[in-house]
mmCIF file of the C-alpha atoms, coordinates in Angstrom:
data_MODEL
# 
_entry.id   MODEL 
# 
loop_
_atom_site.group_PDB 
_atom_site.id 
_atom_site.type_symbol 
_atom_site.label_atom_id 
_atom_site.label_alt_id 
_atom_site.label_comp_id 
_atom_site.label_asym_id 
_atom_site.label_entity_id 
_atom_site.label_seq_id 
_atom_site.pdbx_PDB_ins_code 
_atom_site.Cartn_x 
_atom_site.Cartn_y 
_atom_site.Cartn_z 
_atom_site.occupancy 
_atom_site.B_iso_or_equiv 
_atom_site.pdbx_formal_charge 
_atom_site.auth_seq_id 
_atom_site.auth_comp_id 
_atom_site.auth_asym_id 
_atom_site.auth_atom_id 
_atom_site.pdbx_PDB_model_num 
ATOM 1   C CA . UNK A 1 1   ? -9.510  -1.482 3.039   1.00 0.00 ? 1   UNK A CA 1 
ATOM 2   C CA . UNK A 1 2   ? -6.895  -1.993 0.423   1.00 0.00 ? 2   UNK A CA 1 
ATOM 3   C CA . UNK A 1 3   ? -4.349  0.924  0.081   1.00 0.00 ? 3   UNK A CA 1 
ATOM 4   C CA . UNK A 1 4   ? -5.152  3.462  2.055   1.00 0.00 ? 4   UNK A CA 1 
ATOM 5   C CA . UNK A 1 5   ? -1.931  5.595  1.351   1.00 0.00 ? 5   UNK A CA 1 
ATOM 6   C CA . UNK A 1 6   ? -3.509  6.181  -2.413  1.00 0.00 ? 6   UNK A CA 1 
ATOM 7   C CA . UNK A 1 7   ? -7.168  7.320  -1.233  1.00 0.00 ? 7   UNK A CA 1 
ATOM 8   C CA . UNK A 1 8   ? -6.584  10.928 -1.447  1.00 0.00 ? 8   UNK A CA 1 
ATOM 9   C CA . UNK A 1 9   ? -3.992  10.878 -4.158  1.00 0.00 ? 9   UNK A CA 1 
ATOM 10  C CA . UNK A 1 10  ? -6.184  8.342  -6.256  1.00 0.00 ? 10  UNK A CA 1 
ATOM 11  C CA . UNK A 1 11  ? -9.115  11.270 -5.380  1.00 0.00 ? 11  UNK A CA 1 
ATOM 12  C CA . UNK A 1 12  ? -7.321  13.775 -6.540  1.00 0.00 ? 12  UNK A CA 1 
ATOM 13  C CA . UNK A 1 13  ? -6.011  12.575 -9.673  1.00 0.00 ? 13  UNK A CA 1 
ATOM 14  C CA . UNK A 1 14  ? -9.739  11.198 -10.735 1.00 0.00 ? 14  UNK A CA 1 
ATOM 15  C CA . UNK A 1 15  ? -11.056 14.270 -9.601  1.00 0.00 ? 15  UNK A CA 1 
ATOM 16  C CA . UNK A 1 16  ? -8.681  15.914 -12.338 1.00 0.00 ? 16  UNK A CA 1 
ATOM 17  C CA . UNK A 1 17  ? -9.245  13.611 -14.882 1.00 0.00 ? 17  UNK A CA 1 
ATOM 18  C CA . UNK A 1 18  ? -13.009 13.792 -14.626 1.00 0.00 ? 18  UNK A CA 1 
ATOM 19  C CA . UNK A 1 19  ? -13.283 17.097 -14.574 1.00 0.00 ? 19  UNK A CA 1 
ATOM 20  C CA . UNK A 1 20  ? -11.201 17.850 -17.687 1.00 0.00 ? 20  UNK A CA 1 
ATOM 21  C CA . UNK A 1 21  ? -14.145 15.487 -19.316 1.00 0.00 ? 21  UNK A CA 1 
ATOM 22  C CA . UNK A 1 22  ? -16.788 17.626 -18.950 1.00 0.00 ? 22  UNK A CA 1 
ATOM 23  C CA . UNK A 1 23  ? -14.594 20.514 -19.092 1.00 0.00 ? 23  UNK A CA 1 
ATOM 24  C CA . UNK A 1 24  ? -12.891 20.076 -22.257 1.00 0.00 ? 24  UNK A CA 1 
ATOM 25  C CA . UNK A 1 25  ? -15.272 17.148 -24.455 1.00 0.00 ? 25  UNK A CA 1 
ATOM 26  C CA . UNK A 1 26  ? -18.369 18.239 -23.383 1.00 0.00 ? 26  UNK A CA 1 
ATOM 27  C CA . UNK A 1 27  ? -19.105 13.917 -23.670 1.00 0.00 ? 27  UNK A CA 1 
ATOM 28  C CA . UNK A 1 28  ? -22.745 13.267 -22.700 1.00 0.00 ? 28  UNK A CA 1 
ATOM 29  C CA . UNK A 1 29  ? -21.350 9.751  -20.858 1.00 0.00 ? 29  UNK A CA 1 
ATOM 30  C CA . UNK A 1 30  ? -18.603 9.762  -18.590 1.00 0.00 ? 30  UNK A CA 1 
ATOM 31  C CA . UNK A 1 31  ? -17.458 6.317  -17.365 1.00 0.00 ? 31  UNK A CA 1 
ATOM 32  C CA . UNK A 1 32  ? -14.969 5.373  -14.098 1.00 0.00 ? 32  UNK A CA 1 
ATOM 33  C CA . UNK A 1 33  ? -13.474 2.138  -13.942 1.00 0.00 ? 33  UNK A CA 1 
ATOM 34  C CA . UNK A 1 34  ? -11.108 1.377  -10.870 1.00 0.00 ? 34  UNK A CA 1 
ATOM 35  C CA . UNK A 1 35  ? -8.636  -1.687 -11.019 1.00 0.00 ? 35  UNK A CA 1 
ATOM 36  C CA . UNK A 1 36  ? -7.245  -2.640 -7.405  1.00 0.00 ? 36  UNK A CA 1 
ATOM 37  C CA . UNK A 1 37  ? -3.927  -4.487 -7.681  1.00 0.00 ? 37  UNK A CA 1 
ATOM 38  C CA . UNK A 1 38  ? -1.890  -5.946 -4.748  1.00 0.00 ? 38  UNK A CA 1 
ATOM 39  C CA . UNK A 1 39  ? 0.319   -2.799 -5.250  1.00 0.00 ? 39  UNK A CA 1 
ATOM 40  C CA . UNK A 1 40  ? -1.348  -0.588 -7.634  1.00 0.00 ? 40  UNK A CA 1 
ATOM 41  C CA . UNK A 1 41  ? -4.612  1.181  -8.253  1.00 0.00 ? 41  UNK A CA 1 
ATOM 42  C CA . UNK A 1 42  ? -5.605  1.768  -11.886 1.00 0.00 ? 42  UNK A CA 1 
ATOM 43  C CA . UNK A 1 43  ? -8.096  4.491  -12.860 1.00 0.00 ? 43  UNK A CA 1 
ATOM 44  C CA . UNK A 1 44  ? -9.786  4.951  -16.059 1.00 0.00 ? 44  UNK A CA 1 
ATOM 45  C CA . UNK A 1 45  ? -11.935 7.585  -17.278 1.00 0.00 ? 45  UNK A CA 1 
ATOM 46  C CA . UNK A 1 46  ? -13.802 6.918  -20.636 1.00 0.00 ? 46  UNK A CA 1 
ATOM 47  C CA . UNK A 1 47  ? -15.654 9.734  -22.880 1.00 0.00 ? 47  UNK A CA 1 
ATOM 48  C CA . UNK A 1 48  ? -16.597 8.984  -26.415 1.00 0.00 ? 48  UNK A CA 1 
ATOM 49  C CA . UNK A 1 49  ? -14.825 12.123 -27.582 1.00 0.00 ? 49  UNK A CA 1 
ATOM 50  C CA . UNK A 1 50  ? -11.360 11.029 -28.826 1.00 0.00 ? 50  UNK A CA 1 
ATOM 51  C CA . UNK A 1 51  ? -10.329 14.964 -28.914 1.00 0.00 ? 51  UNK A CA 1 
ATOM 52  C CA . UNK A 1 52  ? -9.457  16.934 -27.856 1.00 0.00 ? 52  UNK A CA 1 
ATOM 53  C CA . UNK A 1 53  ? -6.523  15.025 -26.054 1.00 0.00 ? 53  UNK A CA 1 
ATOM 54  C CA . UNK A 1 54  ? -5.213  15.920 -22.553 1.00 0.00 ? 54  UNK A CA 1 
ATOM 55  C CA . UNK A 1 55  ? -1.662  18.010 -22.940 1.00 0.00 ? 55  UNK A CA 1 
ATOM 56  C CA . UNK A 1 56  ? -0.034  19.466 -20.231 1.00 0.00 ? 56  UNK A CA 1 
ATOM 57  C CA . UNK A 1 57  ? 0.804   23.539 -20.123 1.00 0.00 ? 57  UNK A CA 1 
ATOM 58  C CA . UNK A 1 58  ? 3.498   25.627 -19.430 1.00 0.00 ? 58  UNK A CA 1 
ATOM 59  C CA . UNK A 1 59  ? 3.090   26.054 -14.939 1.00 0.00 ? 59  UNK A CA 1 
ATOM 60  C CA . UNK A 1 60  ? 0.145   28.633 -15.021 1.00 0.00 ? 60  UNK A CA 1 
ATOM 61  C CA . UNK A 1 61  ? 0.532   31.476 -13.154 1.00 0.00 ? 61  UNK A CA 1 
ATOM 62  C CA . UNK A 1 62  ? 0.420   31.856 -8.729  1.00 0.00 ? 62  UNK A CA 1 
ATOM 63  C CA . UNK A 1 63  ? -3.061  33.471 -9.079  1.00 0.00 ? 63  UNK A CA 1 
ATOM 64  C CA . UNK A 1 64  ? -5.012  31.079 -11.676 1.00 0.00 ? 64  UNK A CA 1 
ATOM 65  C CA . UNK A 1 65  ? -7.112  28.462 -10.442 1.00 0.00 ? 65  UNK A CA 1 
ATOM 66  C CA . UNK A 1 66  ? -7.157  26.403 -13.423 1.00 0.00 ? 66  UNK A CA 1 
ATOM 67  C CA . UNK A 1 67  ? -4.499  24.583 -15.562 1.00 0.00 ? 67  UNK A CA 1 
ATOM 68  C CA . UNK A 1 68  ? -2.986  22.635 -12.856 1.00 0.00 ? 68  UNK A CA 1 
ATOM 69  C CA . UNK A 1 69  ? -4.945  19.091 -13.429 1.00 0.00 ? 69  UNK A CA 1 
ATOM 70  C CA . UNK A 1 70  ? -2.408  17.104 -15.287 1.00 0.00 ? 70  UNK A CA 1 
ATOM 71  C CA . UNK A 1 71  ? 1.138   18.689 -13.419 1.00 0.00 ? 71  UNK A CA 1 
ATOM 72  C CA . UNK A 1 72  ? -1.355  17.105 -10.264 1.00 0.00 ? 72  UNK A CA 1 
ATOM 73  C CA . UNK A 1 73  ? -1.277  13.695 -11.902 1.00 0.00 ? 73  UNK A CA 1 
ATOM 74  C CA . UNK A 1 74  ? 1.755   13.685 -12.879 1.00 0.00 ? 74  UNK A CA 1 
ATOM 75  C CA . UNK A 1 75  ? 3.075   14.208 -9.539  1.00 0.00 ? 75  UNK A CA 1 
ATOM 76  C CA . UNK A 1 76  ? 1.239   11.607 -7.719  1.00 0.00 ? 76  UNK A CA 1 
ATOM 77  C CA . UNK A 1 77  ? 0.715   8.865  -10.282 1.00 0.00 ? 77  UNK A CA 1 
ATOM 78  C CA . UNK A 1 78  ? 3.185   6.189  -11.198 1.00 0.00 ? 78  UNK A CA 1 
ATOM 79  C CA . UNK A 1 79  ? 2.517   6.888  -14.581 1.00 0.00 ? 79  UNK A CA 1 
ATOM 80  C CA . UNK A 1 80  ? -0.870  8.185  -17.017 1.00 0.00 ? 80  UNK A CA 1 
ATOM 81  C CA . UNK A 1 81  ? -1.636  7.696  -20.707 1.00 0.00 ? 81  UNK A CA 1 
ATOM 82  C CA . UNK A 1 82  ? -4.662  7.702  -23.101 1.00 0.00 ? 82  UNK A CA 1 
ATOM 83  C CA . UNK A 1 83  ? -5.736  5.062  -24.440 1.00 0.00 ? 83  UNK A CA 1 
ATOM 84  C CA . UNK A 1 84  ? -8.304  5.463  -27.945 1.00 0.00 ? 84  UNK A CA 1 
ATOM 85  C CA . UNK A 1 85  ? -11.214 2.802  -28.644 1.00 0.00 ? 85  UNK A CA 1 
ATOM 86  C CA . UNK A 1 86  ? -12.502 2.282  -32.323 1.00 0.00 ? 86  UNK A CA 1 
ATOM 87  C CA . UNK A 1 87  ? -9.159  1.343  -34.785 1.00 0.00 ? 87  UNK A CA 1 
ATOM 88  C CA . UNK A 1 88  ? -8.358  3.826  -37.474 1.00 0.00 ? 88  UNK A CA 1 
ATOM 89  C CA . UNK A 1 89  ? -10.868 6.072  -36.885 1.00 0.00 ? 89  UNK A CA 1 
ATOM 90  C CA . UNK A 1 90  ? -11.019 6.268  -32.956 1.00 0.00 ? 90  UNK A CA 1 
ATOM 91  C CA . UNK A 1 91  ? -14.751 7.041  -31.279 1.00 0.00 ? 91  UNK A CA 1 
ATOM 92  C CA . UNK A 1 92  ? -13.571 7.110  -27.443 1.00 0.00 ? 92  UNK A CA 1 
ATOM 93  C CA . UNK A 1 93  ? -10.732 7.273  -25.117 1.00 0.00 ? 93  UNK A CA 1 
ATOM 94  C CA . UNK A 1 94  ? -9.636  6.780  -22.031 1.00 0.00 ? 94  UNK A CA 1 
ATOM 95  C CA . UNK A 1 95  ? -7.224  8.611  -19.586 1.00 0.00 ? 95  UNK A CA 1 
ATOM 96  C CA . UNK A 1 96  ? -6.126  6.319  -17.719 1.00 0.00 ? 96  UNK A CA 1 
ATOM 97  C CA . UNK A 1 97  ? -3.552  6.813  -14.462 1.00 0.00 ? 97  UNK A CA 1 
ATOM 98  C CA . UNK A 1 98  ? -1.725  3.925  -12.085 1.00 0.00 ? 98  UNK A CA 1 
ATOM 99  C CA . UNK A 1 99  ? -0.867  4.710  -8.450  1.00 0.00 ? 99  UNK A CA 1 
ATOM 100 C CA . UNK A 1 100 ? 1.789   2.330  -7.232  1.00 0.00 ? 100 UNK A CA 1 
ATOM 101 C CA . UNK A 1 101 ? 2.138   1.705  -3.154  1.00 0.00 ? 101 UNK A CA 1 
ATOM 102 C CA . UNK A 1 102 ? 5.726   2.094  -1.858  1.00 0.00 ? 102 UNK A CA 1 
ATOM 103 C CA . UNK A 1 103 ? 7.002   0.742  0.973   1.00 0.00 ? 103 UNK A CA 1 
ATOM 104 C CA . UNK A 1 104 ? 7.142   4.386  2.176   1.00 0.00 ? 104 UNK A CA 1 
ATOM 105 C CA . UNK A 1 105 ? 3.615   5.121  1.811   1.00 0.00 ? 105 UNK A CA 1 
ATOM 106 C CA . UNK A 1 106 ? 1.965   1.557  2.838   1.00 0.00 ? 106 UNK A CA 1 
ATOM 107 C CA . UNK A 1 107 ? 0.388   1.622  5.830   1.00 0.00 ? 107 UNK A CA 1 
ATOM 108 C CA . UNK A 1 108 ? 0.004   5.997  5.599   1.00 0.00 ? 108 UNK A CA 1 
ATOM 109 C CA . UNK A 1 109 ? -3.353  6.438  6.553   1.00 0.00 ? 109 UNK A CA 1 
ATOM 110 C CA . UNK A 1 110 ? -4.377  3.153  7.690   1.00 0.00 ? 110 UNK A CA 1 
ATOM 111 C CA . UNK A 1 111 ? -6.953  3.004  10.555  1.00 0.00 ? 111 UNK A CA 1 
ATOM 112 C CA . UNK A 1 112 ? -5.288  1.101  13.550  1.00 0.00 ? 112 UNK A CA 1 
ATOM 113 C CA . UNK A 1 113 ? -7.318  -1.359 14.829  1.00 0.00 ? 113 UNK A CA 1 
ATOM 114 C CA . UNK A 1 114 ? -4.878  -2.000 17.758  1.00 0.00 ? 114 UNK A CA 1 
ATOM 115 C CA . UNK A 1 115 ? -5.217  1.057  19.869  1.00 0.00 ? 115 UNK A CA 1 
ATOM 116 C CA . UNK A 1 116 ? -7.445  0.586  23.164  1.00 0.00 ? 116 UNK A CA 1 
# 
């Protein structure tokens, strides 16, 4: 298994992404495509809505369970973006997030193989 310091931050982040989706473009087709790198993991998440476009809030408040999704990605991913499909007049996009391994987090959560 490649990476397994960036399993549950990569599931977090995709969680997020996917969710705000459906959440917020209502897109009848959600597509995940997942790019493993020798040090990074790339996640996209396609809808064919190009709006409304991901923005992140002022820090919600203690007690809300919503509006946290993007201040999440931005803390774990290496960086995020959106990328839109369809020239000048744009008929999808993607948000897309990177995870980078550090030398601090490779090997985190590996299984060892070399206990007895």
């Amino acid at each position: 298994m490649q990476h397994p310091s960036l399993i549950e931050p990569g599931t977090l982040c995709m969680s997020e992404v996917v969710t705000n989706a459906i959440r917020h473009t209502r897109s009848p087709r959600i597509v995940i495509e997942v790019s493993i790198g020798d040090e990074r993991v790339l996640v996209r998440v396609h809808d064919n809505r190009p709006c409304p476009l991901p923005a992140p809030k002022q820090p919600p408040h203690e007690e809300c369970e919503h509006g946290r999704g993007l201040a999440l990605i931005e803390a774990h991913a290496a960086r995020w973006g959106i990328t839109f499909f369809g020239g000048l007049s744009p008929r999808s996009k993607a948000v897309w997030f990177e995870l980078h391994e550090t030398a601090e987090t490779r090997g985190a959560g590996a299984i060892r193989t070399d206990l007895p």
